[in-house]
C-alpha positions, 0 to 999 in steps of 0.5 A: 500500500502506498504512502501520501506526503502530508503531515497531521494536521486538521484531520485524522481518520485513523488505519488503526484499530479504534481499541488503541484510540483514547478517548480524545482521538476516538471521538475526535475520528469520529467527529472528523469522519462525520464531515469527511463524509459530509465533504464526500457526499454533499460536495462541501468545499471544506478540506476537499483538497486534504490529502485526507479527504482525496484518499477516500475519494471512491471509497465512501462505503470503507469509510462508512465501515470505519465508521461502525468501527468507531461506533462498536468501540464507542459502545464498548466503551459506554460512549452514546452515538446518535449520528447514524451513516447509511449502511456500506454495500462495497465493504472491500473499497478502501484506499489505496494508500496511508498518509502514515504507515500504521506504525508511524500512527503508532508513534504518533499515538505514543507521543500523543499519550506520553506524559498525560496518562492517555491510553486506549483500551488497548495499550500500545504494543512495544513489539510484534509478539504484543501487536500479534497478541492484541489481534489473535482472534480477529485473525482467527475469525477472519483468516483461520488459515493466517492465524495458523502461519502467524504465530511461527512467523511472529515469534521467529520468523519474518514478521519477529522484528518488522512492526509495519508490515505485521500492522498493515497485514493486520489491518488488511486482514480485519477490513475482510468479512469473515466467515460466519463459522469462523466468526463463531469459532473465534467467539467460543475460543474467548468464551474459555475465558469467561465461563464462569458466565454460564452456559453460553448462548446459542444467538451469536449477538448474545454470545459476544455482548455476554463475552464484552459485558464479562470481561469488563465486570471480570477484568479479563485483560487478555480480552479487554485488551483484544481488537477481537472484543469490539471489532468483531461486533461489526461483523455480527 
């Protein structure tokens, strides 16, 4: 995926996983998203020609997928949204190109939360095995077959050492529909984690809402921080 020169300035839609995002960036990519979308679809003059805004040109449909995204982290969170997009129909329409490789967006973040006690659900990984253990089963329910190859490859293989090119693979990864049989099978694996919920329920909505409201009242920290705990959400 290619890189756009720009610097960060006005605004910000995020490649990452909303998880990392304090609260600060998550409802401020929120809000910026909200009037990208505007600028997109109503022909708005403001920012139209922001490296931002040009990226997404075409890609209106991802970016209302980024959208839900940020809502099912928001609602995670406990956060209230009250501003619906129109649903995505072309879920595989996303740029082509970062304005920051995703582990310079990283960094940015790192400098963003240093000294201030800003963190996002998610910490930010300090290595490939950390950034790994954050999107294992996203990676389950979206590629079985990746879950499988990754772990050898993080821990002593190609992606050990190169931080960039393990987040753009996660990225790509998460961006594709999974599979419902998968999506499942990810779903019972984090439920070994809160059995002491009960049973587990049959309806797979049900079945991840039991899981988020488990983990946060039994302070799972494997769970809590997984891109797997709201990302999967937009998926069922």
């Amino acid at each position: 995926m290619a890189m756009v020169n720009a610097t960060l300035s006005d605004m910000r839609i995020w490649d990452i996983d909303p998880g990392y995002l304090a609260r600060q960036q998550l409802l401020g990519e929120h809000r910026e998203l909200h009037g990208l979308f505007n600028i997109l679809t109503m022909n708005k003059k403001g920012y139209a020609k922001h490296p931002e805004t040009v990226r997404w040109i075409g890609h209106v449909d991802a970016l209302v997928l980024r959208h839900k995204q940020l809502l099912c982290e928001m609602a995670l969170r406990g956060y209230r949204h009250q501003s619906p997009l129109p649903d995505s129909t072309d879920m595989d329409s996303w740029p082509g190109e970062y304005i920051d490789p995703p582990a310079r967006q990283l960094e940015l973040l790192a400098g963003k939360y240093s000294g201030d006690g800003r963190s996002g659900r998610i910490p930010l990984p300090d290595n490939c095995q950390e950034l790994w253990a954050h999107h294992k089963y996203s990676v389950m329910a979206h590629d079985p077959n990746l879950y499988r190859e990754l772990g050898p490859e993080v821990a002593h293989g190609k992606f050990r050492n190169n931080m960039n090119a393990l987040a753009c693979l996660m990225i790509s990864t998460l961006r594709k529909p999974p599979e419902p049989g998968h999506l499942l099978n990810a779903l019972q694996h984090m439920w070994g984690y809160v059995q002491e919920a009960g049973s587990p329920p049959s309806n797979i909505e049900e079945l991840l809402a039991t899981i988020q409201s488990a983990a946060i009242k039994e302070d799972r920290i494997y769970l809590l921080h997984s891109t797997a705990l709201s990302e999967l959400a937009v998926w069922v």
